[in-house]
DSSP file (Angstrom, degrees, kcal/mol; ACC not computed):
  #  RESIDUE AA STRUCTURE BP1 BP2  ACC     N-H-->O    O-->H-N    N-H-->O    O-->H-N    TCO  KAPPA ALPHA  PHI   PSI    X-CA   Y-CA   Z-CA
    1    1 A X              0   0    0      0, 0.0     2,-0.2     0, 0.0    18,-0.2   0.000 360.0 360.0 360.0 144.5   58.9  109.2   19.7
    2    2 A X  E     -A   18   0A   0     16,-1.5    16,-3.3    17,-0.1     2,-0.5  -0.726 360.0-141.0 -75.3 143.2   55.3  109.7   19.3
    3    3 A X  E     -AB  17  50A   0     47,-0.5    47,-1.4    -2,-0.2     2,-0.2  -0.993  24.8-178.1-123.1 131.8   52.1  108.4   21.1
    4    4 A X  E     -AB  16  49A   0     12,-1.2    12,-1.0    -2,-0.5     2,-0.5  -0.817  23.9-135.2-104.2 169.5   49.2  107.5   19.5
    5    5 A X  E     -AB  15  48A   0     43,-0.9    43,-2.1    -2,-0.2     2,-0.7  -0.902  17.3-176.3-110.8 118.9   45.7  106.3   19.9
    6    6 A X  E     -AB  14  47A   0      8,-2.7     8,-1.6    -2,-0.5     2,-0.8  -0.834  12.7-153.6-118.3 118.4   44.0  103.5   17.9
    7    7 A X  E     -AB  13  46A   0     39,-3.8    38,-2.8    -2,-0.7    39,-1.8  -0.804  16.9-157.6 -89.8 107.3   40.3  102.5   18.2
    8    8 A X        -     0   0    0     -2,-0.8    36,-0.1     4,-0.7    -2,-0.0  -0.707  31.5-103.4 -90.8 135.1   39.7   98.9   17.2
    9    9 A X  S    S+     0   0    0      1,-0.3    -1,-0.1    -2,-0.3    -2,-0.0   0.380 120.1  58.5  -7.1 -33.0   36.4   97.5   16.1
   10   10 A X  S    S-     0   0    0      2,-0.1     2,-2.7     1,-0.0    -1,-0.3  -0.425 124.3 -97.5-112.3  56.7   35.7   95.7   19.6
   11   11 A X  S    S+     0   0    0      1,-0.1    -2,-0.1    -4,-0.1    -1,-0.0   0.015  80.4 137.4  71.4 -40.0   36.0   99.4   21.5
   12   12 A X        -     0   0    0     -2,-2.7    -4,-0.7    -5,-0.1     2,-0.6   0.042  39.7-164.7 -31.9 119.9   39.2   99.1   22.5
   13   13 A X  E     -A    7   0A   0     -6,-0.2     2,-0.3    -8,-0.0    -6,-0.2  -0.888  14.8-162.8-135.2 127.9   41.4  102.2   22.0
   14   14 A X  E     -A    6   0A   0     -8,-1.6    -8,-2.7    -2,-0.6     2,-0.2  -0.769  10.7-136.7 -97.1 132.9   45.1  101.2   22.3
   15   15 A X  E     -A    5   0A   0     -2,-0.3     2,-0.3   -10,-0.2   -10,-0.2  -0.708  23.1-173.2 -64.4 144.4   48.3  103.8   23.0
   16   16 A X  E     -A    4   0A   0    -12,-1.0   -12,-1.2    -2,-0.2     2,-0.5  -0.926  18.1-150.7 -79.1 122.0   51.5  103.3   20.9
   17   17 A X  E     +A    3   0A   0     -2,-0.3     2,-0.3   -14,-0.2   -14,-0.2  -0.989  36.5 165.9-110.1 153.6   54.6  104.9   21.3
   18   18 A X  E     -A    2   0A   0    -16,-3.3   -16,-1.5    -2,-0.5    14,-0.2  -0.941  55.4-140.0-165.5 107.2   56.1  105.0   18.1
   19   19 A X  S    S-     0   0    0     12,-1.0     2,-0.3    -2,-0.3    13,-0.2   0.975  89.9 -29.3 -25.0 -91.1   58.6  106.4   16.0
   20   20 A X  E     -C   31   0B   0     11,-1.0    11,-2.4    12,-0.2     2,-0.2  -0.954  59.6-135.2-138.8 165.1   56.1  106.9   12.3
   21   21 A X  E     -C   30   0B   0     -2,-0.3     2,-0.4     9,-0.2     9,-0.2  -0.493  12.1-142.2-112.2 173.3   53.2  104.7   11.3
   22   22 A X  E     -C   29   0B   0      7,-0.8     7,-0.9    -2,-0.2     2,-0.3  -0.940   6.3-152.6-147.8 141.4   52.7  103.1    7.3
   23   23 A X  E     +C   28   0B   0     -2,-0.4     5,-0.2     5,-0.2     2,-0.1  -0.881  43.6 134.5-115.1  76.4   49.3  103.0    6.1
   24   24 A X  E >   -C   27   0B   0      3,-3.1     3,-2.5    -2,-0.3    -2,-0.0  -0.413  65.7 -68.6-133.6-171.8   49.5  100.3    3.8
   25   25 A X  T 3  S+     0   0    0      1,-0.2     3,-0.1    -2,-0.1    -1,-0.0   0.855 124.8  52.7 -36.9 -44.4   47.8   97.0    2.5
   26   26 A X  T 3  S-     0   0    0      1,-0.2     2,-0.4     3,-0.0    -1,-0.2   0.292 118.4-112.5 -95.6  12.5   48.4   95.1    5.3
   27   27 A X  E <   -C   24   0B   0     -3,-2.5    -3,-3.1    13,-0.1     2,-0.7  -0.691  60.2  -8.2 119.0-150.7   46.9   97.6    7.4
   28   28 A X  E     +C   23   0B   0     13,-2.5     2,-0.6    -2,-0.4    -5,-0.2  -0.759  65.2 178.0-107.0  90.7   47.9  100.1   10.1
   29   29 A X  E     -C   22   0B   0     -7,-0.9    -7,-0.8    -2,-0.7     2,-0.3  -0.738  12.1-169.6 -95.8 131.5   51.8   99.8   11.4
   30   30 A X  E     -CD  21  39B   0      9,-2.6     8,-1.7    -2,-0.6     9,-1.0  -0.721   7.8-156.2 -98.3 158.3   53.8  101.5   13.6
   31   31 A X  E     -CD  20  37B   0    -11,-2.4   -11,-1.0    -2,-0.3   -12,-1.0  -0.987   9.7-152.4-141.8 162.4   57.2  101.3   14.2
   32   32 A X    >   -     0   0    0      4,-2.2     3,-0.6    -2,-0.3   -12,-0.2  -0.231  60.1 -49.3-101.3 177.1   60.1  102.0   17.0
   33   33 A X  G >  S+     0   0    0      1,-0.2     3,-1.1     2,-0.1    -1,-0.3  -0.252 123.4  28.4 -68.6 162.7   63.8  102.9   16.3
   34   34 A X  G 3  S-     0   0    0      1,-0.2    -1,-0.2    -3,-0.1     3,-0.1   0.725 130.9 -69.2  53.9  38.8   65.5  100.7   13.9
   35   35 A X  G <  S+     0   0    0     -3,-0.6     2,-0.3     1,-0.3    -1,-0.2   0.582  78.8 170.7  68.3  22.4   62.7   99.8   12.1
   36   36 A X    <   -     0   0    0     -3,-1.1    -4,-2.2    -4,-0.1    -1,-0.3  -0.495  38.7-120.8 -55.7 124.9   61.1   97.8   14.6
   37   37 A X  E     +D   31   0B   0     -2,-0.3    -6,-0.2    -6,-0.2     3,-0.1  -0.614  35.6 174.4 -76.1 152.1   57.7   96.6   14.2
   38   38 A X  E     -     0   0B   0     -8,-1.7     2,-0.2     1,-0.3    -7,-0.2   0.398  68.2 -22.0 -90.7 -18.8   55.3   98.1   17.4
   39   39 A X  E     -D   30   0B   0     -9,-1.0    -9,-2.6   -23,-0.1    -1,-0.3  -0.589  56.3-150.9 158.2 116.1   52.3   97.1   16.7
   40   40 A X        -     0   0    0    -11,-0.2   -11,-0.2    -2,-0.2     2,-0.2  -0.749  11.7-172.0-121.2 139.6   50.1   96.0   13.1
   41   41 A X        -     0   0    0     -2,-0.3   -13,-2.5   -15,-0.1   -12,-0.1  -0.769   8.5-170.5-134.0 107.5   46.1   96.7   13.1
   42   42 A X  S    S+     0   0    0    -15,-0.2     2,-0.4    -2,-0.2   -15,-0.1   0.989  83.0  19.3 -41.9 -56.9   44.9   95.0    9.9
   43   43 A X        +     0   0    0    -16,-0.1     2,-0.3   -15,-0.1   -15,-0.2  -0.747  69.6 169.0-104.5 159.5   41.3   96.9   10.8
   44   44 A X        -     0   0    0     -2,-0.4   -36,-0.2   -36,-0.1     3,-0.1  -0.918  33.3-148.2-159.8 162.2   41.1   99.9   13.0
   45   45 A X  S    S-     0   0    0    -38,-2.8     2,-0.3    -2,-0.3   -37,-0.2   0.781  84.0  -3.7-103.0 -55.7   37.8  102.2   13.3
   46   46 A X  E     -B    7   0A   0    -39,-1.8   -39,-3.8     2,-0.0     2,-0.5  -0.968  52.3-160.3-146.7 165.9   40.4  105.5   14.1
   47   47 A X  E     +B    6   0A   0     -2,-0.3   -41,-0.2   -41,-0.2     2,-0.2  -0.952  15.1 170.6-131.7 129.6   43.5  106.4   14.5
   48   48 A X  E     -B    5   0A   0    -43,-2.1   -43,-0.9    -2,-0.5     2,-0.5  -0.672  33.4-120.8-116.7 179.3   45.0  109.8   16.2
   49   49 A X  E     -B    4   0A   0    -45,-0.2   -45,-0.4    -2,-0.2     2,-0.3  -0.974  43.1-149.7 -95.3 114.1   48.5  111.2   17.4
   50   50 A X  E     -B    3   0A   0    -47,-1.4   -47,-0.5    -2,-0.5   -35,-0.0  -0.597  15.5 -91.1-108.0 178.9   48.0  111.8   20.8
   51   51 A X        -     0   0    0     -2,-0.3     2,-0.2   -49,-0.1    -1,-0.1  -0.421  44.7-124.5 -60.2 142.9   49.5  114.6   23.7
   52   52 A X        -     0   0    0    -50,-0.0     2,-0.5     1,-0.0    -1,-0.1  -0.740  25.8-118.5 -88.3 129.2   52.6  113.0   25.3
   53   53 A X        -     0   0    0     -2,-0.2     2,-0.4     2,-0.0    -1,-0.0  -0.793  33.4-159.6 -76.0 134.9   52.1  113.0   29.3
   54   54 A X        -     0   0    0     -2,-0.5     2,-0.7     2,-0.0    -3,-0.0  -0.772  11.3-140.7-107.7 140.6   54.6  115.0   30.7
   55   55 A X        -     0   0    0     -2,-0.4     2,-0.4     1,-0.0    -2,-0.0  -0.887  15.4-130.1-117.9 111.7   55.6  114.8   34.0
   56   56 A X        +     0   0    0     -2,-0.7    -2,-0.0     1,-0.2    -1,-0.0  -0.457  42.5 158.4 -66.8  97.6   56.5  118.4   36.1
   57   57 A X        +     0   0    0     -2,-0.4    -1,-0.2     2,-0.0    -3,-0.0   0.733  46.2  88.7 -93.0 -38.7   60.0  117.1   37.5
   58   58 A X  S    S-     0   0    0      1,-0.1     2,-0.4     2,-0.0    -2,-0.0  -0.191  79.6-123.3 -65.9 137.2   61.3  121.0   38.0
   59   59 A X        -     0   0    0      1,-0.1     2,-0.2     2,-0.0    -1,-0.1  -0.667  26.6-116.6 -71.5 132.0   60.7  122.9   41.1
   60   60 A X        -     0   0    0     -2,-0.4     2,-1.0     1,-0.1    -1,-0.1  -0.235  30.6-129.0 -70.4 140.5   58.7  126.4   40.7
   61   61 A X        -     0   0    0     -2,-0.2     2,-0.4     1,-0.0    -1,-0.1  -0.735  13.7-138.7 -83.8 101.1   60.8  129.2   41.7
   62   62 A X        -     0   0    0     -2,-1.0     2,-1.3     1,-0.0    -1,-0.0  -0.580  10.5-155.1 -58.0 111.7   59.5  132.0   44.3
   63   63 A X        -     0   0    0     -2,-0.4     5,-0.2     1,-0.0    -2,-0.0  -0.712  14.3-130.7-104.5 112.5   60.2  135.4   43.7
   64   64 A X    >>  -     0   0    0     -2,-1.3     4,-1.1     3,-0.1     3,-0.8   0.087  22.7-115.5  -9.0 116.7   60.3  137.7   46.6
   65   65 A X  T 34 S+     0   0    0      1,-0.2    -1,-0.1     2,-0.2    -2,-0.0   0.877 120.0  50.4 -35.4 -39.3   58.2  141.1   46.4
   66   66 A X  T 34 S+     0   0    0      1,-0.2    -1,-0.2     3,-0.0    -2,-0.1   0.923 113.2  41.7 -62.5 -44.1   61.7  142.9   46.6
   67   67 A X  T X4 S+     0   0    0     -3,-0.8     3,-1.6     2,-0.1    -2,-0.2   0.696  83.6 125.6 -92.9  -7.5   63.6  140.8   43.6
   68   68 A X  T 3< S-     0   0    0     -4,-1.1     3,-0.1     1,-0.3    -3,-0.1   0.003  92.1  -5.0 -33.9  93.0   60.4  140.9   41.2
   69   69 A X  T 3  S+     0   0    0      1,-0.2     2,-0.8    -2,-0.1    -1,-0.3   0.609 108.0 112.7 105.5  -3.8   61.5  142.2   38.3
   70   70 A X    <   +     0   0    0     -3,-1.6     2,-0.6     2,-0.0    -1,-0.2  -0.739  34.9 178.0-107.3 107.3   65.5  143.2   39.3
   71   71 A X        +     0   0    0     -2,-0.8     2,-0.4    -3,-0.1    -3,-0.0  -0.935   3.7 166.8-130.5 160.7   68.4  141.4   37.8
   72   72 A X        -     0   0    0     -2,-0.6     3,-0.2     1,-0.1    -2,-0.0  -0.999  36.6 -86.2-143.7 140.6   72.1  142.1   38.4
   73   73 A X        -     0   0    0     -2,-0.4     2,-0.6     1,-0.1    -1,-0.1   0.318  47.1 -89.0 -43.8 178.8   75.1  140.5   37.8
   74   74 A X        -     0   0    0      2,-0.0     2,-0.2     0, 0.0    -1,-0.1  -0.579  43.8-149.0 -83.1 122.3   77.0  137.9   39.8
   75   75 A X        -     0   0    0     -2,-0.6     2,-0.4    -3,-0.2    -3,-0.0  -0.822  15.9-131.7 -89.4 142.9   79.5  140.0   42.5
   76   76 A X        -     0   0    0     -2,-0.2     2,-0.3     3,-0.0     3,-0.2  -0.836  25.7-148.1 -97.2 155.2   82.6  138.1   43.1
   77   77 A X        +     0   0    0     -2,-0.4    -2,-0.0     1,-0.2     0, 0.0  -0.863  67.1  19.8-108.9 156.6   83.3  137.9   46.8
   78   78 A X              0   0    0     -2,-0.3    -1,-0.2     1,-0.1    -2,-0.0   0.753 360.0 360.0  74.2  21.8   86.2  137.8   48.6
   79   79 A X              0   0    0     -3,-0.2    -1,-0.1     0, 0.0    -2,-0.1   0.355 360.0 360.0-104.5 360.0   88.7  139.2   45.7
């Protein structure tokens, strides 16, 4: 899915998330899976795609002055 941005007449600028949009007679629609409507603006002043917020779940990994740069295979132990 995609998020977009729409600026309506009275200031407003609304987010969407949205499968694809139609540009048609009846205006500006998006839609969700299965061909759901999201969201009609008969008028809009603009409309953009905007950046998805992404939220940094991983923890960064510290490398040690010694291991910087060095890789080696796995040793099995105990064989």
């Amino acid at each position: 899915m995609a998020q977009y941005e729409v600026k309506t007449f009275d200031g407003v600028v609304h987010r969407i998330e949205a499968v694809t949009h139609v540009l048609d007679s009846n205006g500006l629609t998006f839609y969700a899976n299965g061909g759901v409507v999201e969201a009609i603006f008969p008028k809009f002043e603009w409309m953009r795609q905007a950046q998805a917020a992404v939220e940094e779940t991983a923890t960064p990994v510290e490398e040690t002055a010694g291991d910087a740069g060095t890789s080696s295979p796995p040793v099995a132990v105990g064989e």
